[in-house]
C-alpha positions as CSV (number, residue, x, y, z in Angstrom):
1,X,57.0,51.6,-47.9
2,X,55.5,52.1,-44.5
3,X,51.8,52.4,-46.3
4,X,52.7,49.8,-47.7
5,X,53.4,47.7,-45.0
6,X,50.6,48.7,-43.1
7,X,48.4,47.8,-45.4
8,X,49.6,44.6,-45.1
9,X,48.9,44.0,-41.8
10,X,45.6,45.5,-41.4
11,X,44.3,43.3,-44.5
12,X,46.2,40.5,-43.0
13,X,44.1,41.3,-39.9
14,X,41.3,41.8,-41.1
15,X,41.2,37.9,-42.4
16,X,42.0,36.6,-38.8
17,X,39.3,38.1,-37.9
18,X,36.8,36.9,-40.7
19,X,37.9,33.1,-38.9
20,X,37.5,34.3,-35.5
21,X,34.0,33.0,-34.1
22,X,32.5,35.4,-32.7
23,X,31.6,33.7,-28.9
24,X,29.4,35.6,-26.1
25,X,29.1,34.4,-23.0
26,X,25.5,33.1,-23.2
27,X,27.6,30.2,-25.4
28,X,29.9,29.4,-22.6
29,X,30.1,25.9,-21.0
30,X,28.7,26.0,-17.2
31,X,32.1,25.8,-14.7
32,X,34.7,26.6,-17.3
33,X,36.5,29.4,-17.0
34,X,36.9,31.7,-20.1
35,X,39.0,34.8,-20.6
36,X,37.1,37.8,-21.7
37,X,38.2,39.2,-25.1
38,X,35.8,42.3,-25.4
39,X,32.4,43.8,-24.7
40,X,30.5,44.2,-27.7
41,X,27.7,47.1,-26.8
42,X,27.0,50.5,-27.9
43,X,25.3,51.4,-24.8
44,X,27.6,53.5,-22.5
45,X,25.7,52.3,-19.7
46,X,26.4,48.6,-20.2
47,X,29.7,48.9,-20.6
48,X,30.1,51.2,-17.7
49,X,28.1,49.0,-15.4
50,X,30.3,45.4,-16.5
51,X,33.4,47.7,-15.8
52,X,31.9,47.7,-12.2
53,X,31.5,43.9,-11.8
54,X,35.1,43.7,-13.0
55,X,34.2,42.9,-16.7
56,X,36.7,43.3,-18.9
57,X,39.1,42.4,-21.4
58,X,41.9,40.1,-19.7
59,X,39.6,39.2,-16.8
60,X,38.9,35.8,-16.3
61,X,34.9,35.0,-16.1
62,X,33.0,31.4,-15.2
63,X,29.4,30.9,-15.9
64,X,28.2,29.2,-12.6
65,X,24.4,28.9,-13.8
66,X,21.7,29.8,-15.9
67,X,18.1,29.8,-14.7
68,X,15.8,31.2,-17.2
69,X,17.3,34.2,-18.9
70,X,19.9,34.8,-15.9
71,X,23.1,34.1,-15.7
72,X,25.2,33.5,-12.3
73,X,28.8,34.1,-13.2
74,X,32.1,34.4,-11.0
75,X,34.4,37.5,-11.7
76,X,37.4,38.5,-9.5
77,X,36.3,36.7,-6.1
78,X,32.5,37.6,-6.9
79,X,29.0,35.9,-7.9
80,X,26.9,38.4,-10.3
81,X,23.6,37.6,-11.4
82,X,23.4,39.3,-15.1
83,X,20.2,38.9,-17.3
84,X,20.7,37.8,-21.1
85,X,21.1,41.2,-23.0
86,X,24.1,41.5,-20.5
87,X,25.7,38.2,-21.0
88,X,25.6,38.6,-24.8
89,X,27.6,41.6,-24.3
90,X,30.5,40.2,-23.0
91,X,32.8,38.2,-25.7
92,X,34.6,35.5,-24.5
């Protein structure tokens, strides 16, 4: 019964996530503020560094500008400039 169940929900969530658009930050509208879902990298690194700017899921993040391939966002109190490669990163 519990297999059973669970199988249920995992399929069930599985097809939420099929009609979930996947949205990075280099998508984001310029002075909204958007809640970070995730951080989609396989790169330790990355992920380690974003932690550091206060990246993460939960967090609230704003795209202030972009100027070429760099992106000036607000995070907890703070303006970061992050290049492209990071911004894709971050799901929002």
């Amino acid at each position: 019964m519990e297999l059973a169940l669970a199988n249920i929900f995992f399929n069930r969530k599985a097809k939420n996530n099929k009609a979930v658009k996947r949205q990075d930050l280099t998508h984001a509208e310029i002075n909204r503020p958007y809640v970070i879902r995730g951080i989609d990298t396989d790169d330790r690194s990355v992920k380690d560094f974003l932690f550091t700017l206060g990246c993460y899921e939960g967090e609230k993040v704003t795209v202030i500008s972009v100027l070429a391939d760099n992106y000036i966002i607000h995070v907890k109190d703070a303006r970061y400039s992050i290049d492209r490669e990071l911004a894709k990163a971050i799901l929002i």
